[in-house]
C-alpha positions as CSV (number, residue, x, y, z in Angstrom):
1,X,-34.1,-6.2,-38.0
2,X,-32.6,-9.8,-37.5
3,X,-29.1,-8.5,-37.1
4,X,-30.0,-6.6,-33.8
5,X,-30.6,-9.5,-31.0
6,X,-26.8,-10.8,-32.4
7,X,-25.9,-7.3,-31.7
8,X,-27.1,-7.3,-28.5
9,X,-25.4,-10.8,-27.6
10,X,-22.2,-9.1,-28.4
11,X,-22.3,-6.1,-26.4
12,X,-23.2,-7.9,-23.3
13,X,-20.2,-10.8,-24.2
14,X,-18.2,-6.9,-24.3
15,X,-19.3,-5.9,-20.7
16,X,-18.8,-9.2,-19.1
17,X,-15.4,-10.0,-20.4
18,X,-14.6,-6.1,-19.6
19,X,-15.7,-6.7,-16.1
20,X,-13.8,-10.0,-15.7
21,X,-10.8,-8.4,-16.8
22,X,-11.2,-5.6,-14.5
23,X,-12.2,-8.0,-11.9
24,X,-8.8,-9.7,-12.5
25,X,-6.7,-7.0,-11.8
26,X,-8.7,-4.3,-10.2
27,X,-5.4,-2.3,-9.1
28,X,-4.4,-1.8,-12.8
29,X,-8.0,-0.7,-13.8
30,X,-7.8,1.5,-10.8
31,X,-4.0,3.0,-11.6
32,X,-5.9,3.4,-15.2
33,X,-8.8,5.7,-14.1
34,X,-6.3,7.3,-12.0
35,X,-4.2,8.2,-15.0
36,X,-6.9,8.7,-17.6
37,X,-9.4,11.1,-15.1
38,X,-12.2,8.6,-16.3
39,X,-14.4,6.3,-14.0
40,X,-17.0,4.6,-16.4
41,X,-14.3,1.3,-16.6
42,X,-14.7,1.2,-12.7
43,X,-18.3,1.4,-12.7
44,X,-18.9,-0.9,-15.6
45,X,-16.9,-3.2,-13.8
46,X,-18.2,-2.9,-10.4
47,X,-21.8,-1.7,-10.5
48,X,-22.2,-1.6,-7.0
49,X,-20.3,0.6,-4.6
50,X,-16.7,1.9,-5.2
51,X,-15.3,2.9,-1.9
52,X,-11.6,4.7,-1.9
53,X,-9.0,5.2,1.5
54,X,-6.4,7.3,0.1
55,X,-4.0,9.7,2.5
56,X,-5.1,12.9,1.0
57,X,-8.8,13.0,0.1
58,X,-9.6,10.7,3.3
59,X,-12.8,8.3,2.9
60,X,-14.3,8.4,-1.5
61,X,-17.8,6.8,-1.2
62,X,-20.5,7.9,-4.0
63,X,-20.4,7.9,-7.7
64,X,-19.9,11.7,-7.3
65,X,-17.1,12.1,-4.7
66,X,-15.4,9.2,-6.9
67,X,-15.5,11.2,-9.9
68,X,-14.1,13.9,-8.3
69,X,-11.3,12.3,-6.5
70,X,-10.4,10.6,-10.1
71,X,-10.5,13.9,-11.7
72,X,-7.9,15.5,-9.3
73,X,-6.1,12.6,-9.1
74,X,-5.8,12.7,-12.8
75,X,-4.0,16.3,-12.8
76,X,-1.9,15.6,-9.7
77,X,-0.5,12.8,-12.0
78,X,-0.2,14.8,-14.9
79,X,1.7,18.2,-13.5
80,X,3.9,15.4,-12.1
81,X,4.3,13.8,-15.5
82,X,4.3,10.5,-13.3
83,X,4.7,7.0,-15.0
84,X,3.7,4.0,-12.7
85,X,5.3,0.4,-12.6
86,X,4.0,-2.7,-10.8
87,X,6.7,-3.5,-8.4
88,X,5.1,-6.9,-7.2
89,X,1.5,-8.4,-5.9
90,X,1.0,-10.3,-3.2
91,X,-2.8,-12.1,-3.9
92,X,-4.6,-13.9,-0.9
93,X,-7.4,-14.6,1.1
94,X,-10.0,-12.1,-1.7
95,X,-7.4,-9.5,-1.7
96,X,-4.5,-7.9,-3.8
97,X,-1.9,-6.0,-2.5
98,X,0.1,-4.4,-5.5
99,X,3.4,-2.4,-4.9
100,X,3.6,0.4,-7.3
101,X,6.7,2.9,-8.1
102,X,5.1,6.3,-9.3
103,X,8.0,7.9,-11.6
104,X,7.5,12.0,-10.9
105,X,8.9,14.9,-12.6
106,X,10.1,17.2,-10.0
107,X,11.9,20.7,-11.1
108,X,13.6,18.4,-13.8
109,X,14.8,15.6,-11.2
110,X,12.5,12.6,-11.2
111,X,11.3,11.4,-8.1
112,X,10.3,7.9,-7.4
113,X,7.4,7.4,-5.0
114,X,6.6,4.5,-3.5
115,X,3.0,3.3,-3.4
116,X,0.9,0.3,-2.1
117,X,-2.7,-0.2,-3.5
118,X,-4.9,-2.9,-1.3
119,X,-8.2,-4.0,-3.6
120,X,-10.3,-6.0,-1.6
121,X,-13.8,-7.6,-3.1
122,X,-16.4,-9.1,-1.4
123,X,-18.9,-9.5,-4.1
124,X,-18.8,-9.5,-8.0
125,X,-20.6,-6.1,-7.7
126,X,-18.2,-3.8,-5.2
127,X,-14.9,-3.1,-4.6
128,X,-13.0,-1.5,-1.7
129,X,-9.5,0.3,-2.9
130,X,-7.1,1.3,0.3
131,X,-4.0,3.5,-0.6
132,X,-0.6,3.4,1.3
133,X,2.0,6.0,1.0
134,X,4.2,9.1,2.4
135,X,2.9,12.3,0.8
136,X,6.6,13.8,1.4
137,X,7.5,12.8,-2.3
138,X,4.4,15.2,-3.2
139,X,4.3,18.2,-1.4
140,X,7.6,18.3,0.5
141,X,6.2,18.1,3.6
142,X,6.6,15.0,6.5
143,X,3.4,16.1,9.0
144,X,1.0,13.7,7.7
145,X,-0.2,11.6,10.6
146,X,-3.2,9.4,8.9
147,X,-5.4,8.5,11.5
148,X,-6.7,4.7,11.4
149,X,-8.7,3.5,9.2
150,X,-9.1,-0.1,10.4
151,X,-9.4,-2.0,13.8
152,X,-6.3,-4.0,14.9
153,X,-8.1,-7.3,14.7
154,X,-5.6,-9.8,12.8
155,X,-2.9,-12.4,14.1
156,X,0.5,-12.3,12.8
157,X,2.5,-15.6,11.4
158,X,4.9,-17.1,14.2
159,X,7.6,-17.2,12.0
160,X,10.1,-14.3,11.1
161,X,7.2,-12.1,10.3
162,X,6.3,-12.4,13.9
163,X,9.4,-12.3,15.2
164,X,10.6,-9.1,13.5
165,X,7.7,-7.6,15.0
166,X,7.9,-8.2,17.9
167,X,11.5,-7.3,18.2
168,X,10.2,-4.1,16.7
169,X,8.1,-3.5,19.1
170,X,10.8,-4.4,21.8
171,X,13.4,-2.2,20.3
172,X,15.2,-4.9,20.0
173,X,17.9,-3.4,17.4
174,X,20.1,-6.9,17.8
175,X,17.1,-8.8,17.4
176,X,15.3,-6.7,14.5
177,X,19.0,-7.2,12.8
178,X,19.0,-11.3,13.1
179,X,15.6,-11.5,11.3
180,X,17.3,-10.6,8.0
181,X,19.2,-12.5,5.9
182,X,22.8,-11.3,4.9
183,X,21.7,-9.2,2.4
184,X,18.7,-8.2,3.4
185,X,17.2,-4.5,3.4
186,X,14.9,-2.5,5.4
187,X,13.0,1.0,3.3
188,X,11.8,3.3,4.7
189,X,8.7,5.2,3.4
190,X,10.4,7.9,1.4
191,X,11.8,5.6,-1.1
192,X,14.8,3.8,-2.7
193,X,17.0,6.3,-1.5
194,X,15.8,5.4,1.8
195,X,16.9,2.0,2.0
196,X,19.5,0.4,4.8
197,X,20.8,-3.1,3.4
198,X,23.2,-5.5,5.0
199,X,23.6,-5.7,8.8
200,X,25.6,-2.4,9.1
201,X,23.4,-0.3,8.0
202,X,20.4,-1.6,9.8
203,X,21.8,-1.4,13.1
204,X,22.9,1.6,12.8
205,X,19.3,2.4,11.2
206,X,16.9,0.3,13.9
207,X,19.6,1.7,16.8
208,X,18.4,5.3,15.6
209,X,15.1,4.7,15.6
210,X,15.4,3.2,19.1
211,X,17.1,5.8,20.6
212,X,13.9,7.6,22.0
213,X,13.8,4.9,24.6
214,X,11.6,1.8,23.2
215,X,10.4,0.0,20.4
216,X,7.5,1.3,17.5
217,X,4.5,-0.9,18.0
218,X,2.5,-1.9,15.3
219,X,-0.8,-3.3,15.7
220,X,-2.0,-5.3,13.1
221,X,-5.1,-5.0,10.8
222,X,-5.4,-7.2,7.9
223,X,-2.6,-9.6,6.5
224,X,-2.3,-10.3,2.8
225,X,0.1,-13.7,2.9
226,X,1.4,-15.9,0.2
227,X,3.9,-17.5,1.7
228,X,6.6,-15.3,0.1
229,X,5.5,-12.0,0.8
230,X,3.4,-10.7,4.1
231,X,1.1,-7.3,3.3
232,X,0.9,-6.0,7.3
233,X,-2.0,-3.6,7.0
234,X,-1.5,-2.1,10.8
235,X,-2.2,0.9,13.8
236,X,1.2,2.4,14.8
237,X,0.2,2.9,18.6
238,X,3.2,3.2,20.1
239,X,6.5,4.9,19.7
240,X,9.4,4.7,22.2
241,X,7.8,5.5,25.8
242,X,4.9,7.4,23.9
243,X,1.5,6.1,22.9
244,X,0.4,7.8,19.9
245,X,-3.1,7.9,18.5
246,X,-3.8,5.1,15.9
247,X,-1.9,6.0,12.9
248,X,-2.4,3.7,9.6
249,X,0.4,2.3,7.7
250,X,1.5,-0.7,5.7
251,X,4.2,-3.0,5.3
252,X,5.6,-5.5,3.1
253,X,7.7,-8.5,4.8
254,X,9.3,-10.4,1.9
255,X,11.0,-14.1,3.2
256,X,14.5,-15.1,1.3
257,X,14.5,-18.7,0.8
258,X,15.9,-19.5,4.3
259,X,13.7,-18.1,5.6
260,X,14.7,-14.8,7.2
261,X,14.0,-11.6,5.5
262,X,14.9,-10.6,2.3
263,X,12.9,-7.1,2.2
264,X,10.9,-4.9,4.5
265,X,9.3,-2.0,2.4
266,X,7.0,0.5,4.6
267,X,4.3,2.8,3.0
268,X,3.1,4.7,5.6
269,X,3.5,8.8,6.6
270,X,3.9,7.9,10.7
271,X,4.8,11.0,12.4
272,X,7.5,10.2,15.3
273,X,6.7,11.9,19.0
274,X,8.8,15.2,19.5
């Protein structure tokens, strides 16, 4: 049988350019499983261990538990009738941070749900997925405190990253204001519909979220930075005069090209003190 060692030749070229093109872009072959309710791409692709952090199942480790989670996922999606876009990427440092916008059908009215996917490799072998979003646009309900699910360990840039921040955490509303440019916007969690642009709107926004006496104090995890857009993966710790237990979120800083803000988009399900 001289055909079969060409054979063979071509079905491994078929799994490694499969798993460099997964290895590429592991957030679209993730969205892809999702969508589809089928894991063999992901573990052709990465052989060794798949680990998931998403809001509602919690911690997905184990070829089983990740066929399961995929499997649900799947039918979440498809009662929803949701289509995903790609809003952006931010790539740096071995990590992708990919904005998505999940499309759902709800009661006839489509809902758009804002989504963050972090995909983080430290080997050719494994792959670590972490998922950032409110779970409002899914069940109707805001109580969702996550609790963390990394330690604050990073430094954030001096610049108007930094600054924002910290006037953030000072509750600052002036200060948080004079970080943006003139047309700049801050969104919240919950969506388009939840976005305050221009300086108007966010004071009257930050001053709001002031009012309980102080600042919201986000510690941060792991930054995803190339030099345009800043993925905060953070520890909310602190809200007004109340310390809250370690609740995980992310943010997206996007610099304008003089160098204040141009966006802030938050995917995170923080639950404010009473």
């Amino acid at each position: 049988m001289p055909w079969f060692p060409d054979f063979a030749s071509a079905m491994q070229l078929a799994r490694q350019q499969t798993r460099a093109a997964g290895q590429a872009d592991p957030v679209r072959q993730y969205v892809t499983a999702l969508n589809d309710g089928d894991v063999r791409a992901l573990e052709t692709v990465w052989p060794g261990e798949v680990v998931i952090y998403d809001p509602r199942a919690g911690e997905v480790r184990g070829h089983r538990q990740l066929r399961h989670f995929v499997s649900q996922s799947q039918s979440l999606l498809a009662e929803r009738h949701a289509r995903v876009d790609t809003v952006t990427a931010t790539v740096a440092g071995g990590r992708a941070v990919v904005e998505l916008l999940a499309r759902l059908d709800g009661d006839g009215q489509e809902q758009l749900w804002p989504v963050a996917v972090v995909a983080e490799s430290r080997d050719d072998r494994s792959v670590v997925f972490r998922t950032y979003c409110s779970q409002w646009q899914v069940d109707g309900r805001r109580e969702h405190a996550r609790p963390a699910i990394l330690s604050s360990a990073a430094d954030l840039p001096g610049d108007v990253v930094g600054r924002f921040s910290a006037a953030l955490g000072a509750g600052d509303a002036d200060a948080v204001v004079g970080t943006f440019a003139p047309d700049g916007y801050y969104r919240e969690a919950a969506g388009p519909q939840a976005a305050h642009r221009g300086e108007a709107e966010l004071r009257s926004f930050f001053a709001a979220l002031f009012s309980a006496g102080g600042g919201v104090s986000l510690r941060p995890c792991v930054i995803t930075d190339d030099g345009v857009r800043c993925a905060i993966e953070y520890n909310c710790v602190r809200w007004g005069g109340r310390e809250l237990p370690p609740q995980a979120g992310l943010c997206v800083c996007e610099r304008g090209p003089d160098g204040l803000l141009a966006a802030v988009r938050e995917y995170d399900d923080l639950e404010p003190p009473d």
